[in-house]
C-alpha positions as semicolon CSV with decimal commas, in nm:
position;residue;x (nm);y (nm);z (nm)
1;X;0,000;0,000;0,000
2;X;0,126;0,375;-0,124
3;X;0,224;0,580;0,178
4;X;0,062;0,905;0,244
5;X;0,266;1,183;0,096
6;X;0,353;1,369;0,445
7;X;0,487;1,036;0,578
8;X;0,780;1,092;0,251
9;X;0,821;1,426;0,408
10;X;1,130;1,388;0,628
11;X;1,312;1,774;0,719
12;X;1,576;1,615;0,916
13;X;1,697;1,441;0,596
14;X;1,614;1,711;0,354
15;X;1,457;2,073;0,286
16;X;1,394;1,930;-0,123
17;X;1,144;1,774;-0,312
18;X;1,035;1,683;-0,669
19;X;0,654;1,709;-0,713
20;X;0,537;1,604;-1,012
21;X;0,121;1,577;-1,075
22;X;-0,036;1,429;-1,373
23;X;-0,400;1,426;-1,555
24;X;-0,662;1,193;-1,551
25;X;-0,831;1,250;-1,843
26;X;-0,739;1,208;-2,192
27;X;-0,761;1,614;-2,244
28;X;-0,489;1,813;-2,227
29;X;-0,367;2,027;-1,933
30;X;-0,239;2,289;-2,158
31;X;-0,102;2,286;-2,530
32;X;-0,315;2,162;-2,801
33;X;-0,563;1,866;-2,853
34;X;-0,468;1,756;-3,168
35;X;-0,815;1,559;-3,212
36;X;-1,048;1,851;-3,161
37;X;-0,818;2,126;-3,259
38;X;-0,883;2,293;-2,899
39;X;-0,622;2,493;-2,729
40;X;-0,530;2,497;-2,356
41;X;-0,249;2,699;-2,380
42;X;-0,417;2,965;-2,134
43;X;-0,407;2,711;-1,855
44;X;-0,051;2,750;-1,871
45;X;-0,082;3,072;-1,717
46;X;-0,293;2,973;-1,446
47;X;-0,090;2,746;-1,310
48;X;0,207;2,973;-1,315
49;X;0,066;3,234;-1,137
50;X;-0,089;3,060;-0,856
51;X;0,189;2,846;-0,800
52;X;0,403;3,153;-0,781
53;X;0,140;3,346;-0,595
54;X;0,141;3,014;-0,292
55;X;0,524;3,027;-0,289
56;X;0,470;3,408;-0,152
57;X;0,220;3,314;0,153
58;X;0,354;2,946;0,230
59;X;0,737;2,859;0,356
60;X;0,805;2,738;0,068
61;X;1,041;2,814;-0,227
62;X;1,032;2,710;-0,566
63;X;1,345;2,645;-0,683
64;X;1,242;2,485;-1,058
65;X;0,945;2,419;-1,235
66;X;0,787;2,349;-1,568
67;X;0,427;2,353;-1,696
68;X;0,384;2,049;-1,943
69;X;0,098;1,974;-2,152
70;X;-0,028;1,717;-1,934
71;X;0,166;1,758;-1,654
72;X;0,369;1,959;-1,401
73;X;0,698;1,968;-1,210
74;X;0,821;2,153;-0,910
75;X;1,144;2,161;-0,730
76;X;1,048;2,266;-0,358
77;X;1,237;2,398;-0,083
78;X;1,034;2,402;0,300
79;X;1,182;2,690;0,500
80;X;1,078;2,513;0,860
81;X;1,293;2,819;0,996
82;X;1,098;3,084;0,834
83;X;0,790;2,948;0,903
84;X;0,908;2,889;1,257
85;X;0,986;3,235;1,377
86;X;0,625;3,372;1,229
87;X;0,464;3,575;1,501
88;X;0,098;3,500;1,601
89;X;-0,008;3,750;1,344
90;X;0,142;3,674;1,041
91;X;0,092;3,282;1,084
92;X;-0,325;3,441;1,103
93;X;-0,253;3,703;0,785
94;X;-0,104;3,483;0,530
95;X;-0,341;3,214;0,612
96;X;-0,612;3,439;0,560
97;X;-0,487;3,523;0,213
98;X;-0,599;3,139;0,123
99;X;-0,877;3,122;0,417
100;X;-1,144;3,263;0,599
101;X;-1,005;3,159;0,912
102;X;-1,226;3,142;1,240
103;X;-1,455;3,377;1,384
104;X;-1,164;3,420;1,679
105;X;-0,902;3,413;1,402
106;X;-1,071;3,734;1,255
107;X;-1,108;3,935;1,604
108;X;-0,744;3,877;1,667
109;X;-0,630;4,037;1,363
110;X;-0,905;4,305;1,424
111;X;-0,694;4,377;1,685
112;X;-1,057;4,321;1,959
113;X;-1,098;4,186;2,292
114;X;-1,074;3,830;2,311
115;X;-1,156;3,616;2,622
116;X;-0,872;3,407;2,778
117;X;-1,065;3,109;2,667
118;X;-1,061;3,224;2,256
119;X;-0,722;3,330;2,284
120;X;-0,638;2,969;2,376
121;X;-0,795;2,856;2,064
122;X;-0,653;3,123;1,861
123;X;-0,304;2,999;1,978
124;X;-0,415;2,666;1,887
125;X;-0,517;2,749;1,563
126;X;-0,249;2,940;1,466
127;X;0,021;2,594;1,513
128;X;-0,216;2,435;1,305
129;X;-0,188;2,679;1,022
130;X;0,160;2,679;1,085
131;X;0,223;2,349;0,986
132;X;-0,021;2,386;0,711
133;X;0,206;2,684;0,576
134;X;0,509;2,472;0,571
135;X;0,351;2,184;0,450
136;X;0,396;2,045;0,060
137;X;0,083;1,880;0,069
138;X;-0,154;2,160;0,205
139;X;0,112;2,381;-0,107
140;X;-0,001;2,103;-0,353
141;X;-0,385;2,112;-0,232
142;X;-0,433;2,488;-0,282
143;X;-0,254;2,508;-0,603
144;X;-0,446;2,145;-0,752
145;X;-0,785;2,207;-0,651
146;X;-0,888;2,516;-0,786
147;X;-0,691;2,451;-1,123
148;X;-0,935;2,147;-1,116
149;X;-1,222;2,340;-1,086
150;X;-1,152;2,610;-1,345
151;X;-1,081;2,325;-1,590
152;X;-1,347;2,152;-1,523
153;X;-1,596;2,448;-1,528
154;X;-1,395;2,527;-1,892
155;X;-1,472;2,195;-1,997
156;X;-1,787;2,155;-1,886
157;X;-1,788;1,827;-1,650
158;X;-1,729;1,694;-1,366
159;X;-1,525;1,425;-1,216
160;X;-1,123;1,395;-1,119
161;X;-0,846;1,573;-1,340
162;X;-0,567;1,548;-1,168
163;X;-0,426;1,166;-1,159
164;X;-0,440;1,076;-0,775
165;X;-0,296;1,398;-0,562
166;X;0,082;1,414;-0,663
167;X;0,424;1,243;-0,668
168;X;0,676;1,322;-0,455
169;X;1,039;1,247;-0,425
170;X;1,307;1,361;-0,188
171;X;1,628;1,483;-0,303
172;X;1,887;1,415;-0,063
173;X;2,182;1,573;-0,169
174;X;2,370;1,759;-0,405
175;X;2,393;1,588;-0,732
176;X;1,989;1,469;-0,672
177;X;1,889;1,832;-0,628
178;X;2,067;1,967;-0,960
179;X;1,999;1,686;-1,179
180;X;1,655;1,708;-1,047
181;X;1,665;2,066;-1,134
182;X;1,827;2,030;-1,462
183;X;1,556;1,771;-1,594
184;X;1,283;1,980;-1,510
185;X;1,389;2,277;-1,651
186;X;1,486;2,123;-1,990
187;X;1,169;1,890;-1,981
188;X;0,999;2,121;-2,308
189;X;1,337;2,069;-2,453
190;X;1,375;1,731;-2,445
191;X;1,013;1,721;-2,540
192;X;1,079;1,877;-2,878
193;X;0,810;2,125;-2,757
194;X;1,078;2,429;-2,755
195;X;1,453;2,445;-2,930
196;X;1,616;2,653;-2,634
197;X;1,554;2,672;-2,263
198;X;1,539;3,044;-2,293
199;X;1,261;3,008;-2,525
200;X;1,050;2,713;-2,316
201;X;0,734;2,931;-2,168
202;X;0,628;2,851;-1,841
203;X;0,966;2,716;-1,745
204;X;1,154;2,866;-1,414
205;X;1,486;2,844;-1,666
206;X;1,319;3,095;-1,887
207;X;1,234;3,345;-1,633
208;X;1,596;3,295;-1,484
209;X;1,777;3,379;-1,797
210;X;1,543;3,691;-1,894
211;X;1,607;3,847;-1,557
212;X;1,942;3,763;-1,583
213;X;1,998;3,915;-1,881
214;X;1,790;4,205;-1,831
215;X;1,925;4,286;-1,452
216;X;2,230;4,087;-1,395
217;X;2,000;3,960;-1,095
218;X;1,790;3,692;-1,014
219;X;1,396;3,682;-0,983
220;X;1,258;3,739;-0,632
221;X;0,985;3,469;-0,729
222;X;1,205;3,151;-0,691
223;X;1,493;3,041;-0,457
224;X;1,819;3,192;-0,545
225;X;2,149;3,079;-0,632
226;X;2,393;3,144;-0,354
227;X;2,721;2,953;-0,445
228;X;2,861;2,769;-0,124
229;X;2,649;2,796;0,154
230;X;2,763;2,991;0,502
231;X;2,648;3,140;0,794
232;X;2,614;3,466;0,713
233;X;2,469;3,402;0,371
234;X;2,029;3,400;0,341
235;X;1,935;3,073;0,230
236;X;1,998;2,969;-0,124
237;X;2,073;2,656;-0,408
238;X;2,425;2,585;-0,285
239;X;2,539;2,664;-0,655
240;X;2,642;2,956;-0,888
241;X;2,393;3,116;-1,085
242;X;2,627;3,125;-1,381
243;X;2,766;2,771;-1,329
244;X;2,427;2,650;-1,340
245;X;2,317;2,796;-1,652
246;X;2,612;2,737;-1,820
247;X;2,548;2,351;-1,737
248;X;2,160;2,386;-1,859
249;X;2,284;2,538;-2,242
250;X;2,549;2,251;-2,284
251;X;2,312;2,027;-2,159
252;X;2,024;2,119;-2,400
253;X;2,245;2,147;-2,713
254;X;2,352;1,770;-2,604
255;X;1,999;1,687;-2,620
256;X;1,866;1,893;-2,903
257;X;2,159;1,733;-3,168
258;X;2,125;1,416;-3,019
259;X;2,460;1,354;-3,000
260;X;2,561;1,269;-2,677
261;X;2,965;1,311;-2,771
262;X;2,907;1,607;-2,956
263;X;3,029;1,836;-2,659
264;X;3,234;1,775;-2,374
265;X;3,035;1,897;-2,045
266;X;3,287;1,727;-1,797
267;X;3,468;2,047;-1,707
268;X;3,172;2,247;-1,583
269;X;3,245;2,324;-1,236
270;X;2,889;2,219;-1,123
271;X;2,990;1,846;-1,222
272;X;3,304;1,863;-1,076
273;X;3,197;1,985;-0,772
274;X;2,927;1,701;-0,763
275;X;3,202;1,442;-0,916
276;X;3,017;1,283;-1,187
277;X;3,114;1,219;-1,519
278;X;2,928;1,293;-1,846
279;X;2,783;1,020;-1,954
280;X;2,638;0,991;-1,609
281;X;2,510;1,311;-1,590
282;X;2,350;1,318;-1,927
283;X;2,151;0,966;-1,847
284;X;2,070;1,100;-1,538
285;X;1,957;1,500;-1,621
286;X;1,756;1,322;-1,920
287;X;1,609;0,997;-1,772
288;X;1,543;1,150;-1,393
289;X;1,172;0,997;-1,350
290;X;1,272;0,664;-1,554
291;X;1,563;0,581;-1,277
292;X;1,458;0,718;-0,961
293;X;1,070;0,620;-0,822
294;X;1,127;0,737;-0,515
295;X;1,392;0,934;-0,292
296;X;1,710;1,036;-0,484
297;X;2,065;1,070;-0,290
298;X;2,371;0,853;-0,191
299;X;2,357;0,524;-0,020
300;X;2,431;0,632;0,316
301;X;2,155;0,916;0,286
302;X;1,931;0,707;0,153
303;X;1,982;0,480;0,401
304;X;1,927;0,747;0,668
305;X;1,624;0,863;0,486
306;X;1,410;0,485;0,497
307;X;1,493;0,481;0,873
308;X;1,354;0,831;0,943
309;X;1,009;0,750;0,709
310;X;1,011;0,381;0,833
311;X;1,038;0,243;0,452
312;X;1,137;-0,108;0,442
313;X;1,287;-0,095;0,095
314;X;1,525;0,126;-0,053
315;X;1,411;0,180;-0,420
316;X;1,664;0,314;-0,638
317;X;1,960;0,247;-0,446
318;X;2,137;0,089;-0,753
319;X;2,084;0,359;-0,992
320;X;2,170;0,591;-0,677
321;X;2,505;0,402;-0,752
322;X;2,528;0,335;-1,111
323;X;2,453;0,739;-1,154
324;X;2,528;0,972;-0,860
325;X;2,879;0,812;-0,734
């Protein structure tokens, strides 16, 4: 039996995760329906901008993402930290952004008397928004539902349209968060649906490189690229902006020609620094969802990681081997 997807959630092994949710139906998400001619391109844009709307009221970051035509990936990062040193009031104010909240809920942030009694439950209520805030499931529910419901009030029916809830993997380490990262943001690429990642729409690798380009900056609406991580450094993706798209446009030529010897890639710093070659990096930043089912990192965090969610088998340990070692 599947286990629930909070029970994969484990913030003592990592802050990262690989969400990935899929339609039911036969119609499209976005893109085309090449049967009826129909386009759900515009749905594109809905699910960008709530997503990236969430990722401002929830601890959570978005560190990649891409908007498929019949499905969608995100690269997550849970700030517990941030979420933990929320006073009483903003815990209440960001979740009444999504929420009504309670009638107690709303006289606290009315700033009216409240009787010891309904402050006890507004304290109580406010831990259990808290966790809500920092959770990927309650982030997955409030973008997922009401996508569902505009689609289905486009299309006129009723019933499921998402496949289940969602997939989720954990990304232990290093080399699983970037090659993570690296397959979803060339997914339209490899796709054939776009020739460049600067040109793939609805891509976090898109918006990256425009604001890049246009500010020598990075966007304030996903996680930031930091380099190596320290104490006095905010929290960011422990690599360089520029080393990372560097890696993304050799990457994405490799895959657009076909050729997989056609350039040499094992000099970019990123894959040194992770200490994989090539050829592994190419099967693995290509083939992410066809090798790893489940939780992606080294043996000995992967190890760790089963303990901590009580899993009794450790699927895709030997392409954890084969490809990240």
């Amino acid at each position: 039996m599947p286990k629930p997807r909070k029970s994969l959630i484990s913030l003592q092994d990592t802050p990262y995760y690989h969400c990935v949710s899929r339609c039911v139906r036969r119609t499209f998400l976005c893109g085309v329906d090449e049967s009826t001619g129909k386009s759900y391109e515009h749905r594109r844009g809905w699910i960008e901008d709530k997503m990236l709307a969430l990722a401002k009221v929830f601890a959570i970051d978005i560190c990649a993402y891409a908007v498929m035509s019949n499905h969608t990936h995100l690269v997550l990062h849970i700030d517990a930290d941030q979420a933990r040193n929320w006073s009483i009031r903003e815990v209440l104010e960001r979740w009444h952004r999504l929420h009504k909240g309670t009638q107690f809920t709303e006289k606290y942030l009315e700033n009216k008397r409240l009787e010891e009694f309904e402050l006890a439950l507004v304290y109580e209520r406010c831990e259990k928004y808290r966790k809500r805030l920092m959770s990927i499931s309650w982030f997955m529910k409030e973008l997922n539902e009401p996508i569902a419901r505009m689609a289905n009030n486009e299309d006129k029916c009723t019933g499921h349209f998402w496949e289940g809830r969602f997939k989720s993997q954990a990304l232990l380490d290093e080399a699983a968060l970037v090659s993570c990262m690296a397959y979803v943001d060339l997914n339209p690429v490899r796709a054939k649906m776009e020739k460049t990642p600067e040109t793939s729409k609805h891509t976090s690798i898109k918006t990256r490189i425009e604001v890049a380009k246009a500010h020598q900056t990075q966007p304030k609406t996903l996680f930031p690229f930091i380099g190596h991580v320290s104490e006095d450094q905010p929290e960011g993706l422990p690599f360089k902006l520029e080393d990372y798209l560097e890696l993304i446009d050799l990457t994405g030529r490799v895959i657009r020609e076909g050729k997989r010897g056609s350039l040499d890639i094992s000099l970019a710093p990123i894959l040194q620094r992770i200490n994989i070659t090539s050829e592994q990096w190419l099967e693995v930043s290509t083939g992410f969802e066809k090798h790893f089912k489940s939780a992606v990192g080294s043996e000995l965090l992967l190890a760790e990681y089963c303990e901590h969610t009580e899993l009794q088998r450790r699927s895709g340990l030997a392409a954890c081997r084969r490809l990240l070692t």
